[in-house]
C-alpha positions in Angstrom: 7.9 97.5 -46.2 5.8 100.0 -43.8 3.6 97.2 -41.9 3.1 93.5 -41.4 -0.4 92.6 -39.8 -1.2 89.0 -38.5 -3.8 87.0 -38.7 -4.6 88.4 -35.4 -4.9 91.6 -36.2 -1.8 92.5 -35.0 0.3 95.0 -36.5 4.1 95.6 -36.8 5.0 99.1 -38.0 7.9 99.7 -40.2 9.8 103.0 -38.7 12.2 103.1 -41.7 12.0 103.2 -45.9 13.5 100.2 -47.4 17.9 100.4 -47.5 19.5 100.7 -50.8 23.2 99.8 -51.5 25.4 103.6 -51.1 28.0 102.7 -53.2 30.2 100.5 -55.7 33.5 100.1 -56.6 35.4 100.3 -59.8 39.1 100.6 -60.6 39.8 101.0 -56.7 37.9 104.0 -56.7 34.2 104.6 -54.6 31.3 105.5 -56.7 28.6 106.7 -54.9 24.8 105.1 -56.4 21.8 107.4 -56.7 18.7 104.9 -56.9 15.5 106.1 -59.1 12.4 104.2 -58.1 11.1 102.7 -61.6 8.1 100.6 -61.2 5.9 98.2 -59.1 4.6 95.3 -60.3 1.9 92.7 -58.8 0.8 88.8 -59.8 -1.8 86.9 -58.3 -0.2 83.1 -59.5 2.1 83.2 -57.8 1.8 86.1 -55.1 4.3 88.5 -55.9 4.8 92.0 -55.6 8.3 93.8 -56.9 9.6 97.0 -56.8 12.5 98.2 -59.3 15.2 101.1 -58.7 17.8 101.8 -60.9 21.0 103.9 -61.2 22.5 105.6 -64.3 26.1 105.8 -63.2 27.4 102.9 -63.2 23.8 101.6 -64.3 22.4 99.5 -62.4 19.3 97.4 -61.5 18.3 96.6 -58.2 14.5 94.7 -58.3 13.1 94.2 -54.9 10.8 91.2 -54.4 8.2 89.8 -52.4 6.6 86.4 -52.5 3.5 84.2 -50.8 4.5 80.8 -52.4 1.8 79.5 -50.2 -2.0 80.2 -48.5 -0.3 80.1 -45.0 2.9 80.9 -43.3 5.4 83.5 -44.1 6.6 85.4 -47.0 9.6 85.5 -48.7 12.1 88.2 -49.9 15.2 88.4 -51.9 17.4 91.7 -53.4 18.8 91.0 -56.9 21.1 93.7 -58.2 22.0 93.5 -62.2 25.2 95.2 -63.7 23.8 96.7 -66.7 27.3 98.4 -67.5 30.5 97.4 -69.0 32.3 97.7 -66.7 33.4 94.9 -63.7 31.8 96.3 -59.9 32.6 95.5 -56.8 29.8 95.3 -54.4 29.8 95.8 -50.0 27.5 92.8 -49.2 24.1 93.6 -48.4 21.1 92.4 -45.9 18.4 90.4 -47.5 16.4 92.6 -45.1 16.3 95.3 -42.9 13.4 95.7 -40.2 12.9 99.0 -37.5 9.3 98.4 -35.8 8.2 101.3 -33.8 7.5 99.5 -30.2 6.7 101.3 -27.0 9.3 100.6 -24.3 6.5 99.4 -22.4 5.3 96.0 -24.2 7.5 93.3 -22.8 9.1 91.2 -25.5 11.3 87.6 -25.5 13.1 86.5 -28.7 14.2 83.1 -28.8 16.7 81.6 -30.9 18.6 78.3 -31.0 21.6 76.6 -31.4 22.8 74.2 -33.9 23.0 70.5 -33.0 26.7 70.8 -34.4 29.0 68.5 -32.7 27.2 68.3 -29.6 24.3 69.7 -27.9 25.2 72.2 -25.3 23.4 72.2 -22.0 20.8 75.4 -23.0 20.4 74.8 -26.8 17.2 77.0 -27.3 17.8 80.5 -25.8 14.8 82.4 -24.5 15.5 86.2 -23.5 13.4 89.1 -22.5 14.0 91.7 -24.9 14.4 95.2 -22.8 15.6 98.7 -24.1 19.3 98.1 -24.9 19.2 94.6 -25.9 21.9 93.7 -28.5 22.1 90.4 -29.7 24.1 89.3 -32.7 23.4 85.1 -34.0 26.1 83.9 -36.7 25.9 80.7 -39.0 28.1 78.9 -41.2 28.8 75.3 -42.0 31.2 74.6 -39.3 29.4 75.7 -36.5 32.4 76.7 -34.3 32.4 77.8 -31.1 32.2 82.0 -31.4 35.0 84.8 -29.8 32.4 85.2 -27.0 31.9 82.0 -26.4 28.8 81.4 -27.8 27.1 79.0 -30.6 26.1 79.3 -34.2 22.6 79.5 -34.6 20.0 77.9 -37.2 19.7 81.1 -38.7 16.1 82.0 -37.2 14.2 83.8 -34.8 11.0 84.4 -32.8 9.9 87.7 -30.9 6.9 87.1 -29.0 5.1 89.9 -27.4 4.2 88.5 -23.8 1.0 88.7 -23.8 -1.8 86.6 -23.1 -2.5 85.7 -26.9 1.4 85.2 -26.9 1.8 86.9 -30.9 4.6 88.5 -32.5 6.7 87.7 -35.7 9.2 85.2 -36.8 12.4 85.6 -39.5 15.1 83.4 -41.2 17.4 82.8 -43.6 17.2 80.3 -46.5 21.3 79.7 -46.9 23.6 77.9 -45.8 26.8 79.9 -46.1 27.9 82.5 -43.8 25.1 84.6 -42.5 24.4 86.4 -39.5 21.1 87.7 -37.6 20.7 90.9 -35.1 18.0 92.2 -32.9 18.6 95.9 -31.2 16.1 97.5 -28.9 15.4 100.7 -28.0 13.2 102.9 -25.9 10.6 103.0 -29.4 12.3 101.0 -31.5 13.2 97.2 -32.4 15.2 96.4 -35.3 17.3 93.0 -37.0 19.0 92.7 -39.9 18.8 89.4 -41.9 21.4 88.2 -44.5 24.7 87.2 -45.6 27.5 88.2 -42.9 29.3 91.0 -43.5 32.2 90.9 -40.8 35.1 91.1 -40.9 35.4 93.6 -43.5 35.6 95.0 -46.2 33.1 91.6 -47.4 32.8 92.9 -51.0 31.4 90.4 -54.6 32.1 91.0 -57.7 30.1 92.0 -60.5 30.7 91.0 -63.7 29.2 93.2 -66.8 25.9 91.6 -67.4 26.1 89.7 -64.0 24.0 89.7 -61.0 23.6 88.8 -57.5 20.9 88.0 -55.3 20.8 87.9 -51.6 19.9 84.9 -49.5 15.8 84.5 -49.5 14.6 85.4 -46.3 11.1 84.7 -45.1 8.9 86.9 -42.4 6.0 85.2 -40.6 3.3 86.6 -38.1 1.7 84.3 -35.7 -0.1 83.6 -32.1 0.6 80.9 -29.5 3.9 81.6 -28.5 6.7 79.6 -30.1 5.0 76.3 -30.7 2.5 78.1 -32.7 5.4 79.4 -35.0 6.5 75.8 -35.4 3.0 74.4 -36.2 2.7 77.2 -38.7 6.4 77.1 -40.1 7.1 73.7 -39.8 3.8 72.9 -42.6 5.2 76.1 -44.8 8.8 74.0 -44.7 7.3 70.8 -46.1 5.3 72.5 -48.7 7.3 75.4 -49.7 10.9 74.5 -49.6 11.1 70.3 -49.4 10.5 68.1 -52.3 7.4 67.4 -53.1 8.3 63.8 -53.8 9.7 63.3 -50.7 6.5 63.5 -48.8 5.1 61.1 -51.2 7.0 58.5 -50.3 4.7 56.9 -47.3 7.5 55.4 -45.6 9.1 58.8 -45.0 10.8 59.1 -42.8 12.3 55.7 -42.4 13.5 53.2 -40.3 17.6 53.0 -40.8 21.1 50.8 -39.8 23.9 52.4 -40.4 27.4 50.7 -40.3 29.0 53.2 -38.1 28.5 50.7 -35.1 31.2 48.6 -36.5 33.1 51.9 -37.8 35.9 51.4 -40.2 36.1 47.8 -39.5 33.4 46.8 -41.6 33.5 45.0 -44.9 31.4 43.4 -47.3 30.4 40.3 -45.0 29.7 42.0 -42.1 27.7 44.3 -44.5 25.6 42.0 -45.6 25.3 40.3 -41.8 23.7 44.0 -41.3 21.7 43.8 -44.3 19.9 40.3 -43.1 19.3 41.5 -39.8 17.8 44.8 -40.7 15.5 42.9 -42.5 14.7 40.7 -40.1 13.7 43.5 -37.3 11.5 45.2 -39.9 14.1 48.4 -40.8 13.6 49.9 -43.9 16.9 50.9 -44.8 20.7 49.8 -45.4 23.0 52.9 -44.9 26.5 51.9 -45.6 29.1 54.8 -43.7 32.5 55.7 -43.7 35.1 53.1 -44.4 33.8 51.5 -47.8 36.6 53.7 -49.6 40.0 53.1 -51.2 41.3 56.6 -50.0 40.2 60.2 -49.1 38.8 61.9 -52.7 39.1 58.0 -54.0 35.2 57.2 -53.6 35.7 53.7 -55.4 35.2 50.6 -53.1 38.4 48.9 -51.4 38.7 45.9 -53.4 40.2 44.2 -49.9 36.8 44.6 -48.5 34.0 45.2 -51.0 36.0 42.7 -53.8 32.2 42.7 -55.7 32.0 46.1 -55.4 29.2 48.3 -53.9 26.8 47.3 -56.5 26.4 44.0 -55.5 25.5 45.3 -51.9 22.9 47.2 -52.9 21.1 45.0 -55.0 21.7 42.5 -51.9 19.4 45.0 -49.6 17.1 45.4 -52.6 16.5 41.8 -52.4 16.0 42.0 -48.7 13.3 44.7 -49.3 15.7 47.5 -48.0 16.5 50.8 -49.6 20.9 51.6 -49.9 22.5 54.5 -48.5 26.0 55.6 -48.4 28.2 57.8 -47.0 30.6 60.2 -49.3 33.3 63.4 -48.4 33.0 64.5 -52.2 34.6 67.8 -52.5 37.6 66.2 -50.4 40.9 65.4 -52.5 44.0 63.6 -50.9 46.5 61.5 -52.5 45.2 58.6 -53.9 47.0 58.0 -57.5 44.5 55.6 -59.0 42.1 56.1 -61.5 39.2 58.9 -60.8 40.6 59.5 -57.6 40.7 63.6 -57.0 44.8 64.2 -56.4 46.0 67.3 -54.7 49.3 67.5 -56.8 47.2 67.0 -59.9 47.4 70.8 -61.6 44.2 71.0 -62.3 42.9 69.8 -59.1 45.1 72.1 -57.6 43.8 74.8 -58.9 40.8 74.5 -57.5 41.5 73.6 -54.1 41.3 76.6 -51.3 44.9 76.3 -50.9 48.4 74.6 -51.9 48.6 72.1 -49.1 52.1 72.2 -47.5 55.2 70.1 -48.0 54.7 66.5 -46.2 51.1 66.8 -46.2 49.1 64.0 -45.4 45.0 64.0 -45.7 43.2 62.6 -42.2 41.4 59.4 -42.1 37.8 61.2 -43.3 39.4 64.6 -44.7 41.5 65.8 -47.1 41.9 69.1 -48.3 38.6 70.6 -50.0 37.9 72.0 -53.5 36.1 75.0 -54.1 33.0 74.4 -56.0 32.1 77.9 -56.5 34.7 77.2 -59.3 32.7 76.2 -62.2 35.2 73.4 -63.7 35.1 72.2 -59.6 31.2 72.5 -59.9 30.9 70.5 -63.0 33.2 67.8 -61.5 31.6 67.1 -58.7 28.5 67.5 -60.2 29.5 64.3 -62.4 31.1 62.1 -59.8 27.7 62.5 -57.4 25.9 61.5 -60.4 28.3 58.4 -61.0 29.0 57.5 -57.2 24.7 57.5 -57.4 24.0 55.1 -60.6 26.9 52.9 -60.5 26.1 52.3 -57.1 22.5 52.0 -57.1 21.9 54.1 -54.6 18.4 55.0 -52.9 20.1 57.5 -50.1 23.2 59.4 -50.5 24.7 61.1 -47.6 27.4 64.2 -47.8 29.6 64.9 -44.8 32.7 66.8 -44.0 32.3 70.3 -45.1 31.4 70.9 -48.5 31.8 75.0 -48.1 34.9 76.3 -47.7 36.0 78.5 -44.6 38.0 80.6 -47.2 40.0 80.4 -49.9 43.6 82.2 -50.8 43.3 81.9 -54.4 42.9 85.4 -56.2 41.5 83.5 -59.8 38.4 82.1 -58.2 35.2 83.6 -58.9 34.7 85.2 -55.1 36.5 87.9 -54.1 39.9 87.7 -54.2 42.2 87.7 -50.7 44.4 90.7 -51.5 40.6 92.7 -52.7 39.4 91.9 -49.2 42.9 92.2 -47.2 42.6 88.4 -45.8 41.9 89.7 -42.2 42.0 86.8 -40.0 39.3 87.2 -36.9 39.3 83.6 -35.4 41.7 80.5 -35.5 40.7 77.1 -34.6 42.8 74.1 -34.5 45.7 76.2 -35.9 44.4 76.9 -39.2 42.9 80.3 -40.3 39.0 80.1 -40.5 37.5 83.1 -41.4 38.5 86.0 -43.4 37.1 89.2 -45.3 36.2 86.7 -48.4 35.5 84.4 -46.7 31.5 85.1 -46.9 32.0 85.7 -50.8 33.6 82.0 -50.8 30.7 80.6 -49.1 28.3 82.6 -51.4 29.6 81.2 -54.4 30.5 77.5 -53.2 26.6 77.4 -51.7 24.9 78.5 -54.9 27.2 75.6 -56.8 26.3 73.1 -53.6 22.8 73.8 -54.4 22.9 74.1 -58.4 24.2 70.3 -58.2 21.7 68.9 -56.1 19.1 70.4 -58.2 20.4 68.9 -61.2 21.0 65.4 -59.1 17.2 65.5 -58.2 16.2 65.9 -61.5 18.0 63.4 -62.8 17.2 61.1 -59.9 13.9 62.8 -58.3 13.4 59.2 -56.2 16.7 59.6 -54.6 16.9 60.8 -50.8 19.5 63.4 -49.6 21.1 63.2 -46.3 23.0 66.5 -44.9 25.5 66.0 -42.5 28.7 68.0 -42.0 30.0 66.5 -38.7 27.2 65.9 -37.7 23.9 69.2 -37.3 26.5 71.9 -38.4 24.3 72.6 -41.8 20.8 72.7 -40.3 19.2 75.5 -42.0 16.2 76.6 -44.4 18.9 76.3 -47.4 19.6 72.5 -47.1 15.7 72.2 -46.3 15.3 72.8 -49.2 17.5 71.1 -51.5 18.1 68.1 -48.8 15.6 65.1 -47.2 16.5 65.0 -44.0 19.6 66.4 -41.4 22.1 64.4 -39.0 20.9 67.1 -36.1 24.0 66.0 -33.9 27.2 64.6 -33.7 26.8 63.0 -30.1 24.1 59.9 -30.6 23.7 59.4 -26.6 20.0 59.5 -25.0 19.9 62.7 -24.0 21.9 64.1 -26.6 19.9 63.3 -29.1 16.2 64.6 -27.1 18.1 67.6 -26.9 19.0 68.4 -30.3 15.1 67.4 -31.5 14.0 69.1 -28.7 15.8 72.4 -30.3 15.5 72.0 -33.8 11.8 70.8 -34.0 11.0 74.3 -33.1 12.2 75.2 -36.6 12.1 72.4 -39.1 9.2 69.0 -39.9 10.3 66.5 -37.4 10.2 63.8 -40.2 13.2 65.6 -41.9 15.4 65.5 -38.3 17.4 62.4 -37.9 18.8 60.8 -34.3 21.7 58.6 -34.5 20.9 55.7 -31.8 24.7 54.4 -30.9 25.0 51.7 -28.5 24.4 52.8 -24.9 24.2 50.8 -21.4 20.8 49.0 -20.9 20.9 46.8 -18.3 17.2 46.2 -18.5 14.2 46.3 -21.0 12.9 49.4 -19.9 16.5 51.3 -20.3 16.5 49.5 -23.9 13.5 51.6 -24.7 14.2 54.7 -23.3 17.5 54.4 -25.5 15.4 53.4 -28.9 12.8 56.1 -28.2 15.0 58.9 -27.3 15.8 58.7 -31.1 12.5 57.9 -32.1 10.5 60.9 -32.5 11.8 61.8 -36.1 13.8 60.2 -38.4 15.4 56.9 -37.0 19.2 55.8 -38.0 20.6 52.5 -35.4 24.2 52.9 -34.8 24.9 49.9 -33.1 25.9 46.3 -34.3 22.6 45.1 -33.9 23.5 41.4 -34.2 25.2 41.7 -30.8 21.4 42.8 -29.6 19.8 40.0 -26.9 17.0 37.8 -28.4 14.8 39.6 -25.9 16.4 42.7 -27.1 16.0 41.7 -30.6 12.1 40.8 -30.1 11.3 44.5 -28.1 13.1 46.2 -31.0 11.4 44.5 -33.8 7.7 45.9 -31.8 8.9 49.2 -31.6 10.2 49.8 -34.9 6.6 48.0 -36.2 4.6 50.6 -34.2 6.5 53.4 -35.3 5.4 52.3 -38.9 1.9 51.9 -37.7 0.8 54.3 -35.5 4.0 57.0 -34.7 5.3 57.8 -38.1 1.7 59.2 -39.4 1.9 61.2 -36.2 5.6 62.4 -37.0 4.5 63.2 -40.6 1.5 65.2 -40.2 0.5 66.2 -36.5 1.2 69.8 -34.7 4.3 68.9 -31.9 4.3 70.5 -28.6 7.3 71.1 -26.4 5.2 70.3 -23.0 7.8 70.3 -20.8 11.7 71.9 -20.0 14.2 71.2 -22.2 15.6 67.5 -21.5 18.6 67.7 -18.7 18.7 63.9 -18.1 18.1 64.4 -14.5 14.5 65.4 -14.3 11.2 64.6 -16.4 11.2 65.9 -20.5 8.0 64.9 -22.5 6.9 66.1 -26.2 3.6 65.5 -27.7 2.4 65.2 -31.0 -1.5 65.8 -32.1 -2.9 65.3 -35.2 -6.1 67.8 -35.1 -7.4 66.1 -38.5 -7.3 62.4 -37.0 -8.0 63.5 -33.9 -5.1 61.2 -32.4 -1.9 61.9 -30.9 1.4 60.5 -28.1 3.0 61.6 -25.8 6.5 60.9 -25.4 7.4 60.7 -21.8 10.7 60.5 -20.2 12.2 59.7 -17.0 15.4 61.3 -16.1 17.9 60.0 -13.5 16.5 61.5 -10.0 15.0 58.4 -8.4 12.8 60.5 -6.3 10.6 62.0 -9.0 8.8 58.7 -10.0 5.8 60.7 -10.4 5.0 63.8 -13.6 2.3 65.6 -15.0 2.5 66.5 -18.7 0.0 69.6 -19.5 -1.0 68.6 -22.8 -1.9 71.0 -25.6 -4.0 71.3 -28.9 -7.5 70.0 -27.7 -10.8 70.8 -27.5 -11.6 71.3 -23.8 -15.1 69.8 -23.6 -14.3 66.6 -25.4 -13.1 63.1 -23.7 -10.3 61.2 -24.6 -9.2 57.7 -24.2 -5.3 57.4 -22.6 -3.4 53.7 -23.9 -0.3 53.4 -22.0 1.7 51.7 -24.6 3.4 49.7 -21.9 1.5 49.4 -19.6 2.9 51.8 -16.8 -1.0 52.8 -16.0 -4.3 51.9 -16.4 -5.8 52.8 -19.8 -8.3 55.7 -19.1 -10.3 58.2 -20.0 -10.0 62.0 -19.4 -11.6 65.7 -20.3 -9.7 67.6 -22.8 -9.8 70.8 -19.7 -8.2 68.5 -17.4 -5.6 67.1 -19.4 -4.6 70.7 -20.2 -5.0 72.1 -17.2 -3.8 69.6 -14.3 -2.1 67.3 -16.9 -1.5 63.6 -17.7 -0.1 61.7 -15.4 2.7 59.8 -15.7 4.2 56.8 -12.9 7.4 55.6 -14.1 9.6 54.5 -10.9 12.5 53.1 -12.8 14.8 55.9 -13.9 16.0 56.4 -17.5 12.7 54.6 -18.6 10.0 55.9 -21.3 6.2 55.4 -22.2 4.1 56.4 -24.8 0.6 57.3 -24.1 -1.3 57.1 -27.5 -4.6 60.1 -27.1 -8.0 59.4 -28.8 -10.3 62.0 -29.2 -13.7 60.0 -28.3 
């Protein structure tokens, strides 16, 4: 690639031709490769350009490609390499894609890039950095999102660079995987370069290549853009939705929806207290039933107790269908324990121990969620799970289903799986948590391998079942990425379901990904008041909307103010949360001060704010500089409840001095619906 020009005009010179893999190996020994461009090819339907290189010894293919799968956003790229010889390869892994602009020392730069939601939020969440000559920066992500040697956080495997300017342009890059990958960005006086791709460290990271086998590298996409970082997101955010999510998904008009989830009552509850939930979800206008953890006879045992669901799940569902609610449930399903009953995945079983990561230990015991995981990049492992989704989905009658736990492995000691084996790759341990070895030299070809399989049966699942929604949790926003955008409905952004927690982590990942398709847990908070009641609801109200609490131990008055919120976000806040552009108009939420975000919808010429009051008594008083309107145009201002006089207000002034905002009490909210006149 020698150039990317934006819509601008804007151009980003490549200072460096395209990198080709040096070398294989075969029979332990190091064969250098000597690539021979073949031929370019073009298409108009879709856009795509390739370019083929091969080698003669061992002979090889190699087919560089190039993709617009849309009229707008980014492109896409992806390597794949063929073995065309007899013989089996072992191949050092590779970037999906190498970039070296040629930029003066002079033009001031910030790249910003943010952390996963993961178990919690941490207290910066979306980094912004100036980007001077010897900046080094280095962004892993996995599905476990654990805390890094230098004390940092995984990242949704993404990036901006904006040139800080007044037009505020630059480019944007990411990764559509979910296994191990990394990102880096190096300065220099005249150049800036990042790598994007699978992770390579710790080393040797080698995959094998069968004769007649190939492998691709994780699809990466590369966008251009101006308006700083929320014009990425209203760009990439519209690519997401139309590129890489369903497209039934966005058919369904009550997407996103309205949900109560069990957890409130955790593993307590049962089929009558199930069905209490069901009556009353109905009754405040929610949308859907989503049954978690605790339904279960055991770990790997995804049947219903017959204790507490004696009818079975079924049943259930056809009970919320009746209510006019969709069914969700909850399910750990490459997890296998000890259970001895009937379809229930048993560790000491041979053939489930074959394809677990590793022979659990004497005395073992699985936790109450966790047991020890499978490794679906097995193929007999993929096809098993790939039939007990499919059975947990129809014999329940399910509407939503809901992974969690971590359906890629951190590694795997077995040397007859299809990833690299650990005595090829030396097992070279480079971080421990809780004990237990995380990540190791195969460990990337593990993930590669069990991510492909992840993705292969959810393909076939929404085939099969294309109304069916997909939920992707693991712990909570550990999995947020492109990959699962595209072959999930919607994410659990966070593990923490707390106020503040939960602005946060939208606050972070709606820079990335269609706020429809991020979820906030709402879990039972202190609200002394009305007015803290609402600030708790909304703070998990700008996306997708799961209650967490036992909402049958809600006040009548509680009961009544919940039932009008969740009826206005059908009306009048989920069209916005569907199409509009967001802004971030304000610092990222720190629960002290004021944090706002605003949605606009340039086509219905409508759009809210969401305004929130931290806990400093003494600011009762903000202005929220709005963005995305026309200056010379009026707009009407309803204060949903009331906190101010309805008004009217030029576009310049509401852009430039701001909307203001009186909320005395703290920890309260408004909504202030915008009308173009």
């Amino acid at each position: 690639m020698s150039s990317v020009r934006g819509r601008d005009g804007a151009v980003w010179n490549n200072g460096t031709p395209e990198h080709l893999p040096a070398y294989v190996e075969a029979d332990g020994a190091r064969i250098p490769l000597v690539w021979r461009f073949q031929q370019a090819t073009g298409g108009t339907e879709p856009i795509r350009v390739t370019f083929v290189y091969e080698t003669s010894e061992p002979h090889l293919r190699l087919t560089w490609e190039w993709d617009a799968r849309a009229a707008f956003g980014p492109l896409e790229h992806h390597v794949t390499i063929e073995n065309l010889s007899s013989r089996e390869l072992w191949l050092p892994i590779i970037a999906s894609l190498q970039m070296d602009w040629k930029v003066a020392s002079s033009i001031p730069l910030q790249h910003l890039f943010i952390e996963k939601g993961a178990g919690s939020p941490s207290p910066v969440g979306t980094h912004r950095v100036n980007v001077a000559p010897g900046y080094r920066w280095t962004g892993w992500s996995s599905t476990y999102a654990l805390p890094l040697p230098d004390g940092g956080r995984e990242i949704i495997p993404f990036e901006i660079i904006t040139q800080q300017d007044a037009a505020q342009t630059g480019w944007y890059a990411g990764i559509e995987f979910s296994g191990r990958t990394r990102i880096t960005l190096d300065r220099t006086e005249s150049d800036l370069s990042s790598l994007l791709g699978l992770n390579p460290d710790p080393g040797p990271a080698v995959t094998r290549l069968v004769p007649g086998g190939s492998f691709e590298t994780p699809t990466v996409f590369l966008g251009t853009y101006a308006g700083g970082p929320d014009g990425v997101g209203n760009q990439l955010r519209p690519w997401v939705r139309a590129v890489l999510n369903s497209p039934g998904t966005w058919r369904d008009p009550k997407y996103p929806l309205l949900v109560n989830n069990s957890w409130g009552s955790g593993m307590q509850v049962d089929e009558a207290l199930a069905k209490q939930m069901i009556a009353n979800s109905a009754a405040l206008g929610l949308e859907m039933f989503h049954l978690d953890a605790g339904w279960f006879r055991g770990v790997g045992d995804w049947y219903p107790d017959p204790k507490k669901f004696p009818h079975g799940l079924a049943v259930l569902a056809d009970d919320a269908h009746s209510h006019g609610l969709r069914f969700g449930l909850w399910v750990d399903w490459t997890q296998a324990a000890l259970d001895t009953e009937p379809g229930a995945l048993n560790v000491r079983d041979p053939k489930v121990r074959d394809w677990l990561v590793a022979d659990v230990p004497p005395g073992w015991k699985p936790e109450e969620f966790k047991g020890q995981t499978i490794d679906i990049g097995v193929p007999a492992a993929r096809d098993y799970a790939g039939r007990e989704v499919k059975r947990i989905v129809e014999d329940y009658h399910l509407d939503m289903l809901e992974h969690d736990g971590y359906l890629v492995p951190q590694g795997c000691t077995r040397d007859d799986h299809p990833h690299a084996p650990p005595d090829r790759s030396h097992m070279t341990v480079t971080h421990t948590y809780g004990g237990d070895f995380v990540f190791s030299s195969n460990s990337t070809d593990v993930s590669y391998h069990a991510v492909r399989s992840y993705y292969a049966i959810y393909e076939q699942l929404r085939r099969e079942h294309p109304g069916l929604l997909l939920e992707i949790c693991n712990d909570g926003g550990r999995m947020v990425d492109f990959g699962s955008a595209a072959h999930g409905d919607y994410f659990s952004i966070t593990d923490t379901y707390d106020p503040l927690s939960n602005r946060r982590a939208f606050y972070d990942t709606s820079f990335a990904l269609p706020p429809a398709m991020l979820e906030s847990y709402i879990e039972k908070w202190p609200t002394p008041n009305l007015a803290n009641f609402l600030y708790m609801l909304r703070s998990g109200m700008m996306g997708w909307t799961t209650i967490m609490q036992d909402t049958n131990a809600w006040t009548a008055e509680q009961q009544s103010t919940a039932r009008q919120a969740f009826q206005l976000y059908k009306s009048s806040l989920r069209p916005l949360i569907r199409d509009a552009e967001l802004f971030h108009i304000s610092d990222r939420p720190d629960g002290i001060h004021w944090d706002g975000m605003e949605y606009w919808d340039p086509a219905r010429k409508k759009g809210v704010v969401f305004a929130f009051h931290g806990t400093d008594p003494s600011e009762p008083e903000h202005r929220f500089r709005v963005e995305g309107l026309q200056p010379q145009k009026q707009y009407s201002l309803h204060f949903q409840d009331g906190s101010s006089t309805d008004s009217v207000l030029g576009g310049q002034e509401l852009m430039s001095i701001g909307l203001s905002v009186h909320l005395p009490l703290p920890q309260s909210s408004e909504l202030i619906f915008i009308e173009e006149r």
